[in-house]
C-alpha positions, -999 to +999 in steps of 0.1 A: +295-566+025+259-556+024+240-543-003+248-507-007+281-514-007+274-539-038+257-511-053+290-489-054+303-516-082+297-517-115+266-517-129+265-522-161+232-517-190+234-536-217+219-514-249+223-516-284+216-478-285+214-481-326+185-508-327+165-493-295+179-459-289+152-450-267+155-476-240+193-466-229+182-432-210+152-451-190+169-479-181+198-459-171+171-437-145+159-466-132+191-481-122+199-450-107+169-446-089+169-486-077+203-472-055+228-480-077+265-456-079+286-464-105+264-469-138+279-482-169+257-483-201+274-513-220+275-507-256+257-546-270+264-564-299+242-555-328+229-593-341+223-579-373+253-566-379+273-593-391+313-574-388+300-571-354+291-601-343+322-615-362+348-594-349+329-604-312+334-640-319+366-636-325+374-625-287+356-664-278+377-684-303+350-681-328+326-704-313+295-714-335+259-710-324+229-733-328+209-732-360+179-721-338+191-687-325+181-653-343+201-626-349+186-613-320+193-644-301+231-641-310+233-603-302+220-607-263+248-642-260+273-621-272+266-588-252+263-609-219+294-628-225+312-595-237+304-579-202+315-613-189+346-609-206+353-570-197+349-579-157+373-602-163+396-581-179+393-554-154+395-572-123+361-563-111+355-582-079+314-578-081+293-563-107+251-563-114+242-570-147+210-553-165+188-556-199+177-528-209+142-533-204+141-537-165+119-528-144+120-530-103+099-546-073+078-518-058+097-524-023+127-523-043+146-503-017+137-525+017+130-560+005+164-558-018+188-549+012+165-579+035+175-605+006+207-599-004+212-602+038+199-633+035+218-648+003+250-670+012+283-649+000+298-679-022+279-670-047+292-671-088+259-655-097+223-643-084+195-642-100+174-611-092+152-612-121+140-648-133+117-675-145+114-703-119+083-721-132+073-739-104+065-701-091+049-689-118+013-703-103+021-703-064+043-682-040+058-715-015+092-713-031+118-700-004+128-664-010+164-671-016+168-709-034+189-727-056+158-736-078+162-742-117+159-708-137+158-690-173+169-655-179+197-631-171+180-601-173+191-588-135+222-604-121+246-602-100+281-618-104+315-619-084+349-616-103+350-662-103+317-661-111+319-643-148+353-669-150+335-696-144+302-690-163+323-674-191+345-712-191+309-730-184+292-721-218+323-717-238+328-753-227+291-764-231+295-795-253+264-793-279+272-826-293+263-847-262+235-863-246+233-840-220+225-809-245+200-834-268+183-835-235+185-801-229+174-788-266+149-819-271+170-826-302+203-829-317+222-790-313+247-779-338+262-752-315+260-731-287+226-721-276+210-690-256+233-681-221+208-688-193+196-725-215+229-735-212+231-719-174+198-738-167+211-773-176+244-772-153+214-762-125+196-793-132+226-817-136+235-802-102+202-807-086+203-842-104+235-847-089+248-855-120+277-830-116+294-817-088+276-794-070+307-766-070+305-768-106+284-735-102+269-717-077+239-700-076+210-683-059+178-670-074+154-645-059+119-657-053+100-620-056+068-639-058+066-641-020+059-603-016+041-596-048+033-558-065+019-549-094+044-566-117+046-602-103+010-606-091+003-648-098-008-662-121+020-651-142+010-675-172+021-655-206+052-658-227+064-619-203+050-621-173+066-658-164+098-639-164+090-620-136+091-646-108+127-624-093+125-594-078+135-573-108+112-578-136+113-574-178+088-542-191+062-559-208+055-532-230+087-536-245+095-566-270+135-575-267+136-588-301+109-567-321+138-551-340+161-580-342+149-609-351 
C-alpha cells in the first residue's frame, strides 16, 4: 500500500468545535489540501464539561486520571482514546489521526510519499508529528526510527494498533515502579496518552519488555528542515515539531481549557 492509498482512509480531526470553534474549518482545509480523501472532523470531549467526560469514561470502565491532568489534559486523553475506540468499533483497517492545530512540512506532498515508502508495514502507530528530544538541537537522527517520543498530534494507526494502544494505556499500571519512574513520583491514575505511550518506548528500548509489546515508527522531519522545524527548536512549541507534521504555534491547545 503506498501513501495515497492511506490517504483514502479515514482521517479523522479531532475538534471540540464549542471551546475553539474557529479551528475546525482550517484544520479541515489543510487536511484536505495535505492529500487526504475521506475527512472526518471528530467531535472531542469537552474537559470542562463534566456529563461529558463522565458519560466518556463510562465507555473505558470509568478509569481514574492522575491528580496532575487539567480539564484540558482529560478532554485531549479522552478524545484520542474515543477515536481509538470508534476505529475499533468500525473495523477500520488504517486511519491518520489529527489535532486540530496542525500544520504540514513545506514538501508535504514529495517527502511524505518518500517516507511512508520507507517505514516498515508492521506498524501499530507512526508518528508523523513529534518531540524526539535528542532532535530538537541536531538533525543526525535517521528519518524513519524507533526513537522515544511525546505527542500524538499527527498519527497514523492500523486497526491492531488502536487495539493494542487502546489495551496499553487502559492497562498502564499507575501504582508501580515503572510509572513512579515515569512521573518522577508516586501517580494516582492514568496520565496524558503519549506519557504513558513514551514509557512502553523506553522499556522496549531498555529491553525491559518485549519488543512486540508495541510497535512504532516516528518521523524525523528535522532532516529536511522548512520554516516550521528550522533547529534549534528549544521552546515549550517548537520542540514539538521534530516530525514532519508540526503544531501551529500561534495557537495555544489548552488556552480555553485548562
Amino acid at each position: 500500500m503506498d501513501f495515497e492509498t492511506l490517504q483514502n482512509f479515514p482521517a479523522f480531526i479531532i475538534n471540540v468545535p464549542e471551546l475553539s470553534p474557529e479551528r475546525g474549518e482550517p484544520a479541515y482545509l489543510n487536511v484536505k489540501n495535505a492529500g487526504y480523501k475521506n475527512i472526518i472532523l471528530f467531535k472531542g470531549v469537552n474537559g470542562k464539561n463534566e456529563n461529558e467526560v463522565k458519560e466518556t469514561l463510562n465507555l473505558f470502565d470509568n478509569f481514574k486520571f492522575d491528580f496532575w491532568c487539567s480539564k484540558g489534559n482529560i478532554g485531549c486523553n479522552l478524545s484520542m482514546l474515543k477515536v481509538m475506540l470508534n476505529i475499533i468499533n468500525n473495523n477500520i483497517p488504517y486511519a491518520t489521526i489529527f489535532e486540530d492545530d496542525i500544520l504540514f512540512h513545506d514538501e508535504w506532498d514529495r517527502l511524505s510519499k518518500e517516507f511512508y515508502a520507507n517505514t516498515p508495514n508492521n506498524f501499530d502507530i507512526i508518528y508523523m508529528g513529534n518531540q524526539i528530544d535528542e532532535c530538537k538541537f541536531k538533525n543526525q537522527v535517521p528519518r524513519i526510527n524507533r526513537k522515544s517520543c511525546f505527542c500524538m498530534h499527527a498519527i497514523i494507526v492500523s486497526n491492531k494498533g488502536a487495539k493494542r494502544i487502546l489495551d496499553l494505556i487502559l492497562k498502564w499500571d499507575y501504582n508501580s515502579e515503572y510509572a513512579t519512574k515515569c512521573m518522577g513520583r508516586k501517580a494516582d491514575g492514568i496520565t496524558n496518552c503519549d506519557i504513558i505511550l513514551k514509557n512502553y518506548q523506553d522499556r522496549i528500548l531498555n529491553k525491559e519488555i518485549d519488543t512486540n509489546t508495541f510497535i512504532w515508527y516516528c518521523w524525523n522531519g528535522t532532516r529536511n528542515p522548512c520554516s516550521y522545524n528550522k533547529l534549534p527548536l528549544d521552546n515549550n512549541r517548537t520542540c514539538r515539531n521534530t516530525g514532519m507534521v508540526f503544531q501551529n504555534m500561534e495557537l495555544e491547545i489548552l488556552s480555553k481549557i485548562n
